[in-house]
C-alpha positions as CSV (number, residue, x, y, z in Angstrom):
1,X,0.0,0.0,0.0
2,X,2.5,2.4,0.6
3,X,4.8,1.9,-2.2
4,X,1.5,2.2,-4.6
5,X,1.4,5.7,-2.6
6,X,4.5,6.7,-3.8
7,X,4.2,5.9,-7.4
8,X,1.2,7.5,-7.3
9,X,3.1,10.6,-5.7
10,X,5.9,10.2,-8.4
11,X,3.4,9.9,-11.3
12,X,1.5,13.3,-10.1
13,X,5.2,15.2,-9.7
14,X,6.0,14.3,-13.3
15,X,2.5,14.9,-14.9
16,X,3.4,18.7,-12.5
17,X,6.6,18.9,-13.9
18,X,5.6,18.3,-17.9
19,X,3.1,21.4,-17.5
20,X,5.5,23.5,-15.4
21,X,5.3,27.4,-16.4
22,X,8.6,28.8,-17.9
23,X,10.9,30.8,-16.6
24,X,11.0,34.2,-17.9
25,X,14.7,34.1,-19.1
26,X,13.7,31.3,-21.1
27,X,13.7,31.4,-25.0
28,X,10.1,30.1,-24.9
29,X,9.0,32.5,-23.0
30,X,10.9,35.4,-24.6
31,X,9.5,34.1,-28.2
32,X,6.0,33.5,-27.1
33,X,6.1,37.6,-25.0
34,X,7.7,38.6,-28.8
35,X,4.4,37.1,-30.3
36,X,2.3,38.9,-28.0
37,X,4.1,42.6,-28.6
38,X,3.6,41.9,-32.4
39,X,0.3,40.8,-31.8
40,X,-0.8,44.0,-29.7
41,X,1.3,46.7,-29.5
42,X,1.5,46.3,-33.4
43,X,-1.4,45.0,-34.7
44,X,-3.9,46.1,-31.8
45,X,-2.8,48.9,-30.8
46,X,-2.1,50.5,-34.1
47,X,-4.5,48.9,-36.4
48,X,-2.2,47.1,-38.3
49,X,-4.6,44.9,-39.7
50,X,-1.4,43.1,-41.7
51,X,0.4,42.0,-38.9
52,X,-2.8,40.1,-37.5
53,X,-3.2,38.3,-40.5
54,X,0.6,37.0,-40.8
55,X,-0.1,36.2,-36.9
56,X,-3.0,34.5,-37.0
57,X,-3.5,30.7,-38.0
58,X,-5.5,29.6,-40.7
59,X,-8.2,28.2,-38.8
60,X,-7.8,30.5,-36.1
61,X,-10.9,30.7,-33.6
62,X,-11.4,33.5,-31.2
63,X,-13.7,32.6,-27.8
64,X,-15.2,35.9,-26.4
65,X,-17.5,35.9,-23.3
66,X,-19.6,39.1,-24.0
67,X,-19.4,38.5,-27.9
68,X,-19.7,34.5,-29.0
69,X,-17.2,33.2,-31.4
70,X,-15.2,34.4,-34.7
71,X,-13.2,32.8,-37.3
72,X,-10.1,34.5,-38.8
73,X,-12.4,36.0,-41.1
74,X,-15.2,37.0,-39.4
75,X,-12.6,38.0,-36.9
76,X,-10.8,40.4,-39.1
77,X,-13.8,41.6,-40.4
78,X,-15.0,42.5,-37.2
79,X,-11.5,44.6,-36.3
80,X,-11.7,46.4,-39.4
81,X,-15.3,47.7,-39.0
82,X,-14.9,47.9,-35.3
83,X,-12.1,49.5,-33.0
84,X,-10.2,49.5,-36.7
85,X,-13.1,51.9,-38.5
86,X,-11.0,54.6,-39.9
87,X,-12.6,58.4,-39.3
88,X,-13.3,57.3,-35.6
89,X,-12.1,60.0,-33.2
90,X,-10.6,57.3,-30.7
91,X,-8.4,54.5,-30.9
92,X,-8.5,51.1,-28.6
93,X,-5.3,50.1,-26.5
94,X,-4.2,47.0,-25.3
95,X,-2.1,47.1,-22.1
96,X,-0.9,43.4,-20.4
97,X,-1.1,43.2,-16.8
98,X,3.0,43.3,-15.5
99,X,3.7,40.0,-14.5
100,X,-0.3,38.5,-15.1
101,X,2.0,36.1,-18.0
102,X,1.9,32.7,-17.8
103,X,3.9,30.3,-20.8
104,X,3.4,26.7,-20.7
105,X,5.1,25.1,-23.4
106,X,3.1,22.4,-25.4
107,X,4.9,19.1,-27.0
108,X,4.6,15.7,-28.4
109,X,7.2,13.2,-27.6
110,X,9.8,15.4,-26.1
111,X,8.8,18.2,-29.6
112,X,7.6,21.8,-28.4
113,X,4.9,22.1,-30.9
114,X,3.3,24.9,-29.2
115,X,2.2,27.2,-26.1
116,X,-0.2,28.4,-24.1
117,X,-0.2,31.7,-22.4
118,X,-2.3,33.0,-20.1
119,X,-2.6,36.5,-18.5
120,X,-4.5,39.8,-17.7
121,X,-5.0,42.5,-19.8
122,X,-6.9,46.0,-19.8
123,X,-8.0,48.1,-22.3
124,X,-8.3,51.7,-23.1
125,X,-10.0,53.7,-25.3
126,X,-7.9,56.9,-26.1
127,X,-8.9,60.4,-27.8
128,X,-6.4,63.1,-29.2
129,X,-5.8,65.2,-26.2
130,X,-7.8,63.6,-24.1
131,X,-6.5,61.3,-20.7
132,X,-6.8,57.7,-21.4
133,X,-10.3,56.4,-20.6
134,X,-10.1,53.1,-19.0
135,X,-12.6,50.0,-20.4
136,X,-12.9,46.1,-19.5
137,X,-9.8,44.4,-17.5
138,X,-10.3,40.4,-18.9
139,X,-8.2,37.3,-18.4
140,X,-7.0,35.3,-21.4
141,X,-5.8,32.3,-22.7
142,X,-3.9,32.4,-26.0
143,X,-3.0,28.9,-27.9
144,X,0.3,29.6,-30.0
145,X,1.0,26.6,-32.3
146,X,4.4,26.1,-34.3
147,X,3.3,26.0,-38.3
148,X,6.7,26.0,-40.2
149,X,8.6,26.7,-38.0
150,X,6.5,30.5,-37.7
151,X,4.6,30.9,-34.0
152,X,0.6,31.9,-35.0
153,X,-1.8,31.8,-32.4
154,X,-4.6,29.3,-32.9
155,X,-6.9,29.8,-30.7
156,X,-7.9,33.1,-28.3
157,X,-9.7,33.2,-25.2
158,X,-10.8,36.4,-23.5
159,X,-12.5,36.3,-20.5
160,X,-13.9,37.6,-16.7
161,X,-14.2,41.0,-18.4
162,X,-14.8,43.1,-15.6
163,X,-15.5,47.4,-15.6
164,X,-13.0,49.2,-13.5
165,X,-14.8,51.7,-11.0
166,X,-13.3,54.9,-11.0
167,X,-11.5,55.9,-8.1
């Protein structure tokens, strides 16, 4: 009984230690943050609709709690005629939660395949000469995937979208 005990101990500790976050010296997680950057400080936050398509996969899906789910189409559709619109006398900002990142790589017999990264982020809407005007804090959960041998995220969750009350 109590050597079935510790296997089962042992067998838990490994199953821990293949999901184990990476550091944030790693290359992973320096590669996967790089994604992100691109993905939002680029693309997002300067309507750069190009550099979301070269990020996204193919058959990207996008999981939103207050607004169902998109494909890469109707997703870039969506960002185009949305927070993308051009004439539109504000502009949407992305800003990640300072240490809210999590990296977990992803692999298949000892092979990183991909990663998943979760984290915090907030939003702002911001207007020429105007302060910042703060929106939704939401969690995510971003699914990168290794396609030859270019990192495109997969699959996007955003979540827990919560309203900030002014102080």
């Amino acid at each position: 009984m109590q050597l079935k005990a510790i296997l089962i101990g042992v067998l838990l500790f490994q199953i821990q230690s293949g999901f184990s976050q990476e550091g944030k010296n790693s290359k992973l997680y320096k590669t996967i943050m790089s994604q992100d950057s691109l993905l939002f400080n680029v693309g997002f936050n300067s309507c750069d609709i190009v550099q979301f398509e070269n990020l996204l996969s193919e058959d990207f899906e996008f999981y939103h709690d207050l607004d169902s789910i998109s494909d890469k189409t109707l997703f870039l559709k969506n960002f185009k005629k949305g927070i993308c619109l051009s004439g539109k006398s504000y502009q949407v900002r992305r800003d990640l939660i300072k240490g809210s990142t999590a990296i977990y790589p992803l692999t298949k017999n000892g092979v990183l395949y991909g990663a998943l990264q979760t984290g915090i982020h907030q939003f702002f809407e911001t207007s020429a000469g105007q302060k910042d005007k703060r929106g939704s804090t939401a969690k995510f959960t971003h699914v990168w995937l290794l396609q030859h041998d270019a990192w495109k995220l997969a699959r996007s969750f955003s979540y827990d979208h919560q309203m900030k009350k002014k102080n």
